[in-house]
TORDOLUM-291679 format. One record per residue: x, y, z negated of N, C-alpha, C, CB in turn. Coordinates in pm, whole numbers, plus 50000, padded with zeros to 5 digits. Glycine has a CB too. Example, Ala and Ser with C-alpha at 12.3 -4.5 7.8 and 13.67 -1.06 7.14 Angstrom:
<rs>
513194943149220512304955049220513204967049220511314955349095;512854977549292513674989449286512905000349213514084994049428;
</rs>
This chain:
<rs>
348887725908062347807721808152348337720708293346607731708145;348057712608359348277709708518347767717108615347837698108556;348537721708702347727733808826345987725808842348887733309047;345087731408875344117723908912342927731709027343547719408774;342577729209060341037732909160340017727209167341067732809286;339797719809010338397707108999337217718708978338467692508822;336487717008952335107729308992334467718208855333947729709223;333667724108816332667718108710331337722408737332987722208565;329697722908656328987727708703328657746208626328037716408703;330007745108522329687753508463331087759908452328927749808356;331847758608585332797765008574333607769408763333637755208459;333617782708776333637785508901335177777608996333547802508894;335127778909126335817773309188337167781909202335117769709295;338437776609143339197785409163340687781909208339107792109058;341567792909245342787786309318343197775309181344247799909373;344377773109242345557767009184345717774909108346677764009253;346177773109016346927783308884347697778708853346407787108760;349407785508859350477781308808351137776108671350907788208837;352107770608661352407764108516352377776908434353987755108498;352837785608462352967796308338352677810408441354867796108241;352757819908387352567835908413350977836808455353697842508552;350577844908512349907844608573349487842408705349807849208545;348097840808791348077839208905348707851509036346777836008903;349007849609118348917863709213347687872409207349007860109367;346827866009235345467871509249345107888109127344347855609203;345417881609040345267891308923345797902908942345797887108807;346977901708970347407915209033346777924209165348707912409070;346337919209252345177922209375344197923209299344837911309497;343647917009217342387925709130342647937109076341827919309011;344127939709017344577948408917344697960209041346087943008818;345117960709136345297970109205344267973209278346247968909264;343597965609322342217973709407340677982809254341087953409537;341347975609144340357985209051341117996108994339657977408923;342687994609016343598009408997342748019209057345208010309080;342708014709215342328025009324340928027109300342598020209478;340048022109275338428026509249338708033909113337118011709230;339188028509018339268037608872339838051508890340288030408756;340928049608971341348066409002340508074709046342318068809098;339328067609187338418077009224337618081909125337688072809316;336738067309053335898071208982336358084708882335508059308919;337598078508755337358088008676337888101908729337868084208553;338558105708865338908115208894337438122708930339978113208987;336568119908999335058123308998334758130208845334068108109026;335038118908766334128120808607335228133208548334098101808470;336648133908553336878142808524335988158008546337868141008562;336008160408658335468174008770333868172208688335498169709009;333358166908687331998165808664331468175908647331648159008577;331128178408490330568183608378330958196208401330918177908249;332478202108474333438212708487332438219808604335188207708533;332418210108683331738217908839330118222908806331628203609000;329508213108773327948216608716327778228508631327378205108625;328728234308526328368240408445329778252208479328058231508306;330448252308629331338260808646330248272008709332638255308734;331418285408700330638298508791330438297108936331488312208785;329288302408969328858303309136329788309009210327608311509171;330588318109184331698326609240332878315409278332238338909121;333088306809209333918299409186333628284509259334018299909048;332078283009282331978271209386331188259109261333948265509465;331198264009160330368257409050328608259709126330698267408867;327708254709021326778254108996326148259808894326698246209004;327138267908819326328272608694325048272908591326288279608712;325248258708621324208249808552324558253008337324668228508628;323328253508289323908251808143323968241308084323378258008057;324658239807974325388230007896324508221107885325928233807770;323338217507852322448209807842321938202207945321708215207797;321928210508069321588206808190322568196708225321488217808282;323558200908207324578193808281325078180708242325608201408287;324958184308106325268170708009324178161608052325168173307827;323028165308033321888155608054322078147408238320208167008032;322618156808323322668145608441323838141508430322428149608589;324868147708400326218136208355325788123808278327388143508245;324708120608192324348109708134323908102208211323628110808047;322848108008297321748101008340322898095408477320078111708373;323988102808570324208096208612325208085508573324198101208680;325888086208495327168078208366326228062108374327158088808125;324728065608328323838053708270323758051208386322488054508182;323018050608543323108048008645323558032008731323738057508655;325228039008689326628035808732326158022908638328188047408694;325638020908554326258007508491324508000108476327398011008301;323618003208518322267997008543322557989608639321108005508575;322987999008805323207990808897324027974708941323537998708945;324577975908845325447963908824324817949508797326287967008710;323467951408768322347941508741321767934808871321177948908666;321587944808939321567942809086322447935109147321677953409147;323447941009121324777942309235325227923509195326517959409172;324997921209061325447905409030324857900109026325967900408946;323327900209050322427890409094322707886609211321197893609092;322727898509325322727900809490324187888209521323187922909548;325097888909467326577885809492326617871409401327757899709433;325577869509327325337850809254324607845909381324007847609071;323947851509420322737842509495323187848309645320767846609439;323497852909739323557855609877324847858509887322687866009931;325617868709847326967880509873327997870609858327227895309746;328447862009720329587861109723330217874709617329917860409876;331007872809570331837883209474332367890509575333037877409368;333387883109645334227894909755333587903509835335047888909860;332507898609939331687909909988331207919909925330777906510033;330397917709788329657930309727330777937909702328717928309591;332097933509639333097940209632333677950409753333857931209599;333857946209863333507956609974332777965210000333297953610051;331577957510010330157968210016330347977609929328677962009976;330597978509845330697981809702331717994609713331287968309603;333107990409763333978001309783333668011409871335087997209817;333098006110009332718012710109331968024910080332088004810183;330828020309974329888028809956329848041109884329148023209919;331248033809818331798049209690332328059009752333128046809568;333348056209864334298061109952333458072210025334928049510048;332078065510087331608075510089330418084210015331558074310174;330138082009908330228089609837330998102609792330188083909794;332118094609703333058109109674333298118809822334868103609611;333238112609913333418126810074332558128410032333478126310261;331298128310063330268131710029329888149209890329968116609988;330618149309794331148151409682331988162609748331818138909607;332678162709822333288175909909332388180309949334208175010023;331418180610022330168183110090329628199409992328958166510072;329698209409997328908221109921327508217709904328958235109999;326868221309857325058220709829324808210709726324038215309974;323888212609685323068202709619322438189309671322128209309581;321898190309832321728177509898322748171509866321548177010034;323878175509936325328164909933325658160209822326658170909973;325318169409718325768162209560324988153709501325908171509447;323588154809519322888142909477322598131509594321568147709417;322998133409701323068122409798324438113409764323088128909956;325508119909725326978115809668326718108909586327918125009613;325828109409413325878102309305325078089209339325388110309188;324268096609451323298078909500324428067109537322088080509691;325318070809615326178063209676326818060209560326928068609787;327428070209505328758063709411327348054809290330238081909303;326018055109254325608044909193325578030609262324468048509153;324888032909386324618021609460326218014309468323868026209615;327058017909500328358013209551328818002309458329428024809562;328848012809309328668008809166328827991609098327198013709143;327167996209137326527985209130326977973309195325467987609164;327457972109295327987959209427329437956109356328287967009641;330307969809324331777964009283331807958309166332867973609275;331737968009036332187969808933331827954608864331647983008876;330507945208856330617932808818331387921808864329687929708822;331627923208993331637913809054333157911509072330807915109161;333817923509132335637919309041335937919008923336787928109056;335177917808771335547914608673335237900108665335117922408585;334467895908703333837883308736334667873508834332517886608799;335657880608913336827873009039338007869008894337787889509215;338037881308791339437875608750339127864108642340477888208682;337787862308614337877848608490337917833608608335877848108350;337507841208723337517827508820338897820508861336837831308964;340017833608798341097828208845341767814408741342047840908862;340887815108642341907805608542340137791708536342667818408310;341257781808494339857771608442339927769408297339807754808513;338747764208239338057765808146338907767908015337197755708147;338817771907951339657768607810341087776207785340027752107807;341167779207919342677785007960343287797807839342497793408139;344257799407720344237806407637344737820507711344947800307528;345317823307853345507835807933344477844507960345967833208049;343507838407949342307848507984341647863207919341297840407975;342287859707769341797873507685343257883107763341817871207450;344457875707822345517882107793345287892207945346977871407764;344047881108021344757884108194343307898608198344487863108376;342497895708084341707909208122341967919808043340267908108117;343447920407974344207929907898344947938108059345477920407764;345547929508097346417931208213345127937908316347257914508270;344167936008318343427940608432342797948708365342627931808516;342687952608236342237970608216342957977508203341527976008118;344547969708196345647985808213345487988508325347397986208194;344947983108459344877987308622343777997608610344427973608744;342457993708548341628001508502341978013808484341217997508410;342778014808341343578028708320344518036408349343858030008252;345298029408461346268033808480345548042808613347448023208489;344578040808678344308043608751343348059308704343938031908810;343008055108600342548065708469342778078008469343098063308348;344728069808434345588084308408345998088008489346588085908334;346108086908642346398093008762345518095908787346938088508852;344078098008788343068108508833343018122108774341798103608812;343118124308664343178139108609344208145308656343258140708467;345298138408675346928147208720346228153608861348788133408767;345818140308896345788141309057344558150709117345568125209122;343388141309108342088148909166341688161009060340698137309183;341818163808947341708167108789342328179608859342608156908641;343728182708923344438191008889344298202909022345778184008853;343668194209142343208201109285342098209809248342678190109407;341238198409174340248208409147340258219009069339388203709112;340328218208968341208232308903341718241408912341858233108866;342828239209044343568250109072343178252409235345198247409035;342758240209283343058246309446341198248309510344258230009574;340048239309435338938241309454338148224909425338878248609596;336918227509378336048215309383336218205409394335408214409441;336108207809592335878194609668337718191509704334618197509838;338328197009711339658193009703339888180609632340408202809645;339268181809474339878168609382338348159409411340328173309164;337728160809427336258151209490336498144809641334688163009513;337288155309690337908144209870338958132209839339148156510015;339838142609709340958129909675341068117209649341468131109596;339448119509564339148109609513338318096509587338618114809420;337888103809717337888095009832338638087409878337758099109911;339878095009841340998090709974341918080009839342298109810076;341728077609768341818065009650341258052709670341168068109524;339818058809670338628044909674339068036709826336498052109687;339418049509935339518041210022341128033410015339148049010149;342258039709967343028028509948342938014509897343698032109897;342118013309773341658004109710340977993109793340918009609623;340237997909919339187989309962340387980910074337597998910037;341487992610122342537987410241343407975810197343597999410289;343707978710053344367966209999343837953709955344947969309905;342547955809943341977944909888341237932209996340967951509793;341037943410157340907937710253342027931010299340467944810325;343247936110281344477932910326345407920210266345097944610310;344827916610151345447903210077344367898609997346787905609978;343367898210016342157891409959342087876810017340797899709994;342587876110107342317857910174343577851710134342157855110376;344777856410137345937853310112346297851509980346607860810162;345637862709866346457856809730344867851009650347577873009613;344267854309705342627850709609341767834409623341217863609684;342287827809693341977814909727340147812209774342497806309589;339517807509674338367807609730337787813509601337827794009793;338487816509553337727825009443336917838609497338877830109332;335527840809471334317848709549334257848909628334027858409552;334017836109687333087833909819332197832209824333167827209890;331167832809924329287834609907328907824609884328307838910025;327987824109807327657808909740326837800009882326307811109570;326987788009903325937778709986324687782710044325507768609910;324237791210142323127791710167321897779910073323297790410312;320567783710025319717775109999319677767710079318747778209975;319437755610027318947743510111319987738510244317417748210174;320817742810266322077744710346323397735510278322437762010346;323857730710446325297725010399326177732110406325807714810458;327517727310288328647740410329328827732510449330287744610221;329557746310505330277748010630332107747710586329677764410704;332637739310657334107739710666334577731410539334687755410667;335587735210506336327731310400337287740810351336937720110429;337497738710230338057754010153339617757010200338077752409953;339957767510200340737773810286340627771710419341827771810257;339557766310519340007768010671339477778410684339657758410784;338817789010637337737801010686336617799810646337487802810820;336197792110577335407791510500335077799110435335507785410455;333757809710486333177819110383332097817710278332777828010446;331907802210245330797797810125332037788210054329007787210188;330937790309928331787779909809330207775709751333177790009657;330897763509684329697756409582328687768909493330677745509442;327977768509502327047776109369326967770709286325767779409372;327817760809229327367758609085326137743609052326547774909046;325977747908924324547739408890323727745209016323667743608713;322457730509069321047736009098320807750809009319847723309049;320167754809081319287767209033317947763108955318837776209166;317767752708972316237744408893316907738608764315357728309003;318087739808743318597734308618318407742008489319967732208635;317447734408392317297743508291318227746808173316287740308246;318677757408078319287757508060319517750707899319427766708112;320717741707864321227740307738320617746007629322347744207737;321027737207520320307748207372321977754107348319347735907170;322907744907390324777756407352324147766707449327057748107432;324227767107602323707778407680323497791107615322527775007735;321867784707574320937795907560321427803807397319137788807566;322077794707310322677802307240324067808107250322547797407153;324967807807350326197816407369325107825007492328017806507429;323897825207561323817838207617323107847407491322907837807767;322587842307370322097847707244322967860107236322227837407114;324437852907236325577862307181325477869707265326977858307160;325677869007404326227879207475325397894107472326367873607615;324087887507437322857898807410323467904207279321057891907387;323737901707201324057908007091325017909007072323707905307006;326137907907146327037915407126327047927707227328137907807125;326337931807307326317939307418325327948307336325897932207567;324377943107252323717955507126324707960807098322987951406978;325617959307008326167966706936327777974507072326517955406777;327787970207208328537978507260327757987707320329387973207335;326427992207292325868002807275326348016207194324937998507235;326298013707084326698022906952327748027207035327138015706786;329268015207043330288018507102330748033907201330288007807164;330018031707323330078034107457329208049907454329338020107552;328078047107342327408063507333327908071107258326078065607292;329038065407192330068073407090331268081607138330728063606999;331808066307244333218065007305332968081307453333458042307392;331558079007456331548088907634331438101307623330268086607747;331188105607482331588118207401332758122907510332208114807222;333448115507553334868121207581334428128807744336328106007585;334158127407836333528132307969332748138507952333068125108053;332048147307858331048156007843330958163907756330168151707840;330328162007630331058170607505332218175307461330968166407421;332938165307414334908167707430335308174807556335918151207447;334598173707661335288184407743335208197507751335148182707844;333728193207731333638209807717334098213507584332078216207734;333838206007521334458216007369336098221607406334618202807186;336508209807477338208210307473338388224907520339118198007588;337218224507621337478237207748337448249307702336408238407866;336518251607557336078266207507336708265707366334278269407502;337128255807310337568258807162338498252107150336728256407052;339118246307194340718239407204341828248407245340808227507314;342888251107151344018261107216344878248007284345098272707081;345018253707430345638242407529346568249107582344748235907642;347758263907454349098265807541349748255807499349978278807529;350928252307578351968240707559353328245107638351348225307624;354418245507551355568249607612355118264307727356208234807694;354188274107698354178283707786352968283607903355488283107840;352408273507935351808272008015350068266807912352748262208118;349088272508027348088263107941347758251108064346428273007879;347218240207966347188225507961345578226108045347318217407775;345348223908210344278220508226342948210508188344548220408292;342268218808148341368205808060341128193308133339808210308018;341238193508271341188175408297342108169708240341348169408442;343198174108224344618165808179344328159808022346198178208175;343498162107993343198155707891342248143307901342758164607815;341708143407941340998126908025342188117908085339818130808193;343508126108066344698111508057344848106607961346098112408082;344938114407808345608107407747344918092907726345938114707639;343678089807707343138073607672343908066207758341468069507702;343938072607889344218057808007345698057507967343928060408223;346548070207897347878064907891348328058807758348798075307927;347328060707669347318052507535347218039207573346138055807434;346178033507670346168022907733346898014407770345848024107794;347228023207886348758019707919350058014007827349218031607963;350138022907751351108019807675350898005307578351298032307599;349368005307537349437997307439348627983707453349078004707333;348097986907593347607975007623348307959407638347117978407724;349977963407684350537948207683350947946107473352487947507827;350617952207391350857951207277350047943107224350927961107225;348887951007238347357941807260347107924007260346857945907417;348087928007390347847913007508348677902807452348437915007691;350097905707373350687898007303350407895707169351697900607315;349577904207064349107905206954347897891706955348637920806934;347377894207059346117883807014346957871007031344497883907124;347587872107147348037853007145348917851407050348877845507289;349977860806970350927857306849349647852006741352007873306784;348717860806726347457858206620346907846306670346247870106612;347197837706754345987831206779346627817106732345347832706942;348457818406783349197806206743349577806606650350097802206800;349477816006549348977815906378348217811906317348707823606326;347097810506396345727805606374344787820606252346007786106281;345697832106316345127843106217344547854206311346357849806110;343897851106438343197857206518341657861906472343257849106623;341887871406473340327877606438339317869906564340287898806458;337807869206489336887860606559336807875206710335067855506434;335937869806808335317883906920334807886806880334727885707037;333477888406761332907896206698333767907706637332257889206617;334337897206545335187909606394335907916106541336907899506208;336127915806617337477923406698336507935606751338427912306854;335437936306842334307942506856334027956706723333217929306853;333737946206588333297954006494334477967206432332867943306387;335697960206481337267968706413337107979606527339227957906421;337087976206623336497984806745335857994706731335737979206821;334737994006616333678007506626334528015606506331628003806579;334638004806399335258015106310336598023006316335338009506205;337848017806397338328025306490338098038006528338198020506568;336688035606618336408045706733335348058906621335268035506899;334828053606505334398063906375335758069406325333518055306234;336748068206312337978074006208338208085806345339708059806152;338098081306499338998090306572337338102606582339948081106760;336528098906535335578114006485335328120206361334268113206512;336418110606290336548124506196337628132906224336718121706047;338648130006268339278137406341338638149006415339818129906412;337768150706473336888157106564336108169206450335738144206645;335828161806358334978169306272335868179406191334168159506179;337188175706151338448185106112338638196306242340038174406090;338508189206369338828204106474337618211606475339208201106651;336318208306478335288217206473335188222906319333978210106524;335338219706218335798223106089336398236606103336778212906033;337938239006199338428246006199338278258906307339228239806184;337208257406397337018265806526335458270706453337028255406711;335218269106339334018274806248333508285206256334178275706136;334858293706239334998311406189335328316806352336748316306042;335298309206485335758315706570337348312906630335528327206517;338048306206534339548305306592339408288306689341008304906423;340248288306723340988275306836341428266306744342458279606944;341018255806786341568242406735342848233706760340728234906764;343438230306704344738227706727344878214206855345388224006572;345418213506962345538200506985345258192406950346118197506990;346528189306852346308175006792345538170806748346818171206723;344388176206684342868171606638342518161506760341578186206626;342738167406911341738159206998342728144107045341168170507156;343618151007048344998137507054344608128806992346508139406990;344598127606870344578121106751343418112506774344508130206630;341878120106810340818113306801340928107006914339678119606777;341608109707006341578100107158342728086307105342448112407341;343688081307043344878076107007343818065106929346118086706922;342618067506840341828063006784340868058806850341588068906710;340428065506906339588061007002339578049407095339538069207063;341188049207111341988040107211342128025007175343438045507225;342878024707037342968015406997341688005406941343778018806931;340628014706935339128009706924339088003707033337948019706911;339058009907152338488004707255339267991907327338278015707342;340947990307278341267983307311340697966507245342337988607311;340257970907116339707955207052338277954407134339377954806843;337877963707189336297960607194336337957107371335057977007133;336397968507451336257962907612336867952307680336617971807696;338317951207666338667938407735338317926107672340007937607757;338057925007547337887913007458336327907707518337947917907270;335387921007521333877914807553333747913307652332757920607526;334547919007756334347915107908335017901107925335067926608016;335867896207808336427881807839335607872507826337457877707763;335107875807694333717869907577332587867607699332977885307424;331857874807799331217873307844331227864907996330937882607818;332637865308034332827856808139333117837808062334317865008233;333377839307940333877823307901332477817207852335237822107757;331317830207785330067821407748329157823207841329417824107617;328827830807933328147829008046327947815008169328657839208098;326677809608185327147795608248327437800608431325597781008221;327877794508481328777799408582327487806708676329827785708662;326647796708657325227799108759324597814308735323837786608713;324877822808675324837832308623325647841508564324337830208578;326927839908595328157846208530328317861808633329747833308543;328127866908739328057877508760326487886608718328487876508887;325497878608701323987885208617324607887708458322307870608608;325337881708409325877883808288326597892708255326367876108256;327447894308375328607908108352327697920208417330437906208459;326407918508451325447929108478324457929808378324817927708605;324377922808265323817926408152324727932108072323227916908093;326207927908040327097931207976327337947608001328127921908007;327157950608141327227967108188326117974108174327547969808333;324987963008147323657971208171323517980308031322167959808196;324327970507892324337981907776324677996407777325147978107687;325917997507887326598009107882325598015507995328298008007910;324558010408029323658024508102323038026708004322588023708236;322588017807903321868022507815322698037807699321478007807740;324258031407658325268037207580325158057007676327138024707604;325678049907802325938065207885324688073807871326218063408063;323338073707919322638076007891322288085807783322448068207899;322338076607662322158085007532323538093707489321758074207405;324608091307542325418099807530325298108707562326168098307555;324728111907704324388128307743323688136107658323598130107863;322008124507631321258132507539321848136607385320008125007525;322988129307286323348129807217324348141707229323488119407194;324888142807310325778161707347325078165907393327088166407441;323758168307437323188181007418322538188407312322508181407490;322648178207191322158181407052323058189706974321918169306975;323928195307036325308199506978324828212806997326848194707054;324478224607052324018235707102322968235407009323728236707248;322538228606899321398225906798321738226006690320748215106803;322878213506692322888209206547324308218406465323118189906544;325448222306592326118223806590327868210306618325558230506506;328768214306656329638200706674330098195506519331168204106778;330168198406440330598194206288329618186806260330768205206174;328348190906250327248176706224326818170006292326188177206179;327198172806422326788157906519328158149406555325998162606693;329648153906494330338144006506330298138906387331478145906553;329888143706282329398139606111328448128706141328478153606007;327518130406231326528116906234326588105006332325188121206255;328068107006460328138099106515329308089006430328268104206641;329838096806298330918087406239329708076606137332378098406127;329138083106119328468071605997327318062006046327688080305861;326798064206201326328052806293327298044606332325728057006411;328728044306389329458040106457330238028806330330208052406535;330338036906206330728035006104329988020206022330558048206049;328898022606073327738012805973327407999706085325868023805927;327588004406214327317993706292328877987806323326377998406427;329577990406318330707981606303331157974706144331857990506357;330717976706065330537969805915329427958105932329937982105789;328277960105989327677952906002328107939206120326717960606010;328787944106210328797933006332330187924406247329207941206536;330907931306165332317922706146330857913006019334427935106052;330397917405933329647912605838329297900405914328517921705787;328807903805996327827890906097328927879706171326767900306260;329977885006194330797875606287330607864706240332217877306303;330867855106073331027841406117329527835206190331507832305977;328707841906181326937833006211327657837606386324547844706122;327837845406425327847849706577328877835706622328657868806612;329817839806581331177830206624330637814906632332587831106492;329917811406546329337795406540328067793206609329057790306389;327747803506709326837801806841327627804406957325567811706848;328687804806925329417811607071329997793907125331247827607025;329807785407040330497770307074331777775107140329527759107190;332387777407094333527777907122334247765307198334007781107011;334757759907353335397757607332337037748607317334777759807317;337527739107297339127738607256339877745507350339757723907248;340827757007266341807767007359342537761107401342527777407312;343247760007528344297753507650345637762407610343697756807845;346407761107564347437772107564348147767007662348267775207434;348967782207762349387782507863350547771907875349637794907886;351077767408003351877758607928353517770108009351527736507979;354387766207970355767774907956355327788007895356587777908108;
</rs>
């Protein structure tokens, strides 16, 4: 395919894109969501730890139930706001601004999060939702803008932009994970400030230079653009009219996106087990000596992001070898391998609570194992649907889309809290017993369904890269 910058009405305005590799840009996406992912999950590490730690100690000594339940409620939050945040940034903002706004607001937040009391802590989760909401759609939404239509890099370039995701993952537990733990609280909650705000310095700092006009504020209504692209120009085309009704292909690839965002429900209230339940379990029934030392329980909220890591460029070359085979699993079936995946890494779970029955410690590797599983689930399911939803979304709506696409996982986070607090009830052996045979049955069913899904998604003809 030929470099290009033609705009369509259903396809956003974007740089030049080179004969082969990828754009620059991608990497400036990849690194300014390193730096927010480090804050964030360095936050989510501490969480659940601080709420339900001793008062002596600078905790809250909140109980297990308590705590789980606002770890949900704020988990679900974080990904409601995003509905907002990509409406606000389709119609007025622009992608890049909310993306600022967005950082700004987390930044202060997590200070905030140093702050002792209870004001400061629930004034903190307001921010880090609100902030949320402005970023998190709207740079997933910058990197499908970097390629045009059809382009076969795109499943590969949002492989490449969730190892930034995770990598940023697995340097929060070392980092903010490990202050707090040993040196106090707000120590790994300031750190995690002082991340978000790197993130926002770099992204201010080469956002005009490698990002072209990709998320700029759409045309005032009724308004002419101003300038011409690249002189300073802070508007770009919006797209179709807004009075344009939509397609019957449209309205059936946004069909899909609704239903496939059902079933990353199941997913996500299964997968968040890991920041709340799994931690605490890790924390009280996991033997965590290793070579002499014991293993702080944040440090275990690395291993996914470094499973990630590792296996995400495997991933990224697997689908395109499968695809110029023509033996690529549909985005459905990839989704559905996804859940059942993410069911095998809880039975795993159900063997370590199996064994901490009578009172003894569970071996490591039980939780290894279910995170390694977990991983490779999640690798068929998140970057694939966050691709899925930027290629069938019509442009006029492509950041409201990646805010429905997130809006599942407020729904997923949510019930995850309430779903670990049933554990103090049911016990952990039968509630990871019943999250394997939901997770289990709804991923049988979505691969069942793929060819009817796949033949509304109109697929379509793939561009393969050229060199």
């Amino acid at each position: 395919m030929q470099p290009t910058t033609e705009s369509t009405p259903d396809a956003p305005v974007t740089e030049i894109v080179p004969k082969k590799g990828h754009p620059k840009g991608l990497y400036l996406l990849f690194a300014t969501e390193m730096w927010e992912r480090m804050s964030y999950y360095g936050m989510r590490a501490l969480l659940v730890l601080y709420m339900t730690g001793a008062a002596e100690h600078g905790g809250f000594h909140w109980s297990r139930a308590e705590a789980l339940k606002i770890y949900g409620t704020y988990t679900a939050l974080v990904y409601l706001t995003p509905l907002a945040g990509g409406y606000l940034a389709d119609r007025y903002l622009g992608q890049r601004r909310a993306v600022v706004l967005g950082g700004f607001l987390m930044m202060i937040g997590h200070f905030l999060m140093a702050v002792p009391g209870t004001v400061a802590f629930f004034s903190a989760l307001t921010f880090l939702i609100v902030g949320n909401g402005f970023f998190k759609p709207n740079i997933s939404t910058m990197v499908g803008g970097l390629y045009p239509p059809g382009d076969a890099r795109r499943d590969g370039a949002f492989t490449i932009f969730y190892m930034g995701i995770n990598l940023g993952a697995f340097l929060s537990p070392l980092v903010c994970g490990t202050l707090g733990e040993k040196l106090g609280w707000h120590w790994g909650f300031g750190s995690a400030g002082v991340g978000m705000g790197l993130g926002l310095v770099t992204f201010l700092a080469l956002s005009k230079r490698l990002l072209g006009d990709v998320g700029l504020a759409p045309a005032p209504r009724g308004g002419p653009r101003l300038g011409r692209p690249g002189e300073g120009d802070d508007y770009r085309a919006s797209g179709a009219p807004e009075t344009v009704a939509l397609t019957q292909v449209e309205k059936e690839r946004l069909g899909v996106i609704f239903t496939l965002a059902f079933f990353n429900i199941f997913f996500w209230a299964a997968f968040e087990q890991a920041g709340g339940l799994m931690t605490l379990y890790t924390d009280t029934k996991v033997d965590r000596h290793l070579f002499g030392m014991v293993v702080p329980t944040t440090w275990f909220q690395a291993i996914n992001p470094l499973f990630i890591v590792l296996l995400g460029p495997v991933f990224s070359v697997l689908w395109v070898r499968l695809a110029a085979a023509r033996k690529e699993p549909s985005t459905p079936a990839k989704l559905g391998i996804g859940l059942l995946l993410l069911s095998f890494g809880f039975v795993l779970m159900m063997g370590a609570s199996k064994q901490t029955e009578h009172g003894a410690q569970a071996a490591m590797a039980w939780v290894v194992g279910a995170y390694f599983f977990h991983t490779i689930g999640e690798l068929c399911l998140s970057p694939v649907g966050l691709s899925a939803v930027n290629k069938l979304a019509p442009a006029r709506f492509a950041s409201l889309m990646m805010g429905v696409w997130l809006l599942s996982s407020f729904v997923a986070n949510y019930l995850a809290g309430l779903i670990g607090g049933y554990s103090e009830r049911l016990g952990e052996f039968t509630l990871f017993g019943s999250i394997v045979a939901v997770t289990a049955a709804a991923g049988a069913l979505l691969i069942a369904l793929s060819p009817v899904i796949t033949k509304r998604m109109h697929n379509p003809p793939t561009v393969a890269p050229v060199g």
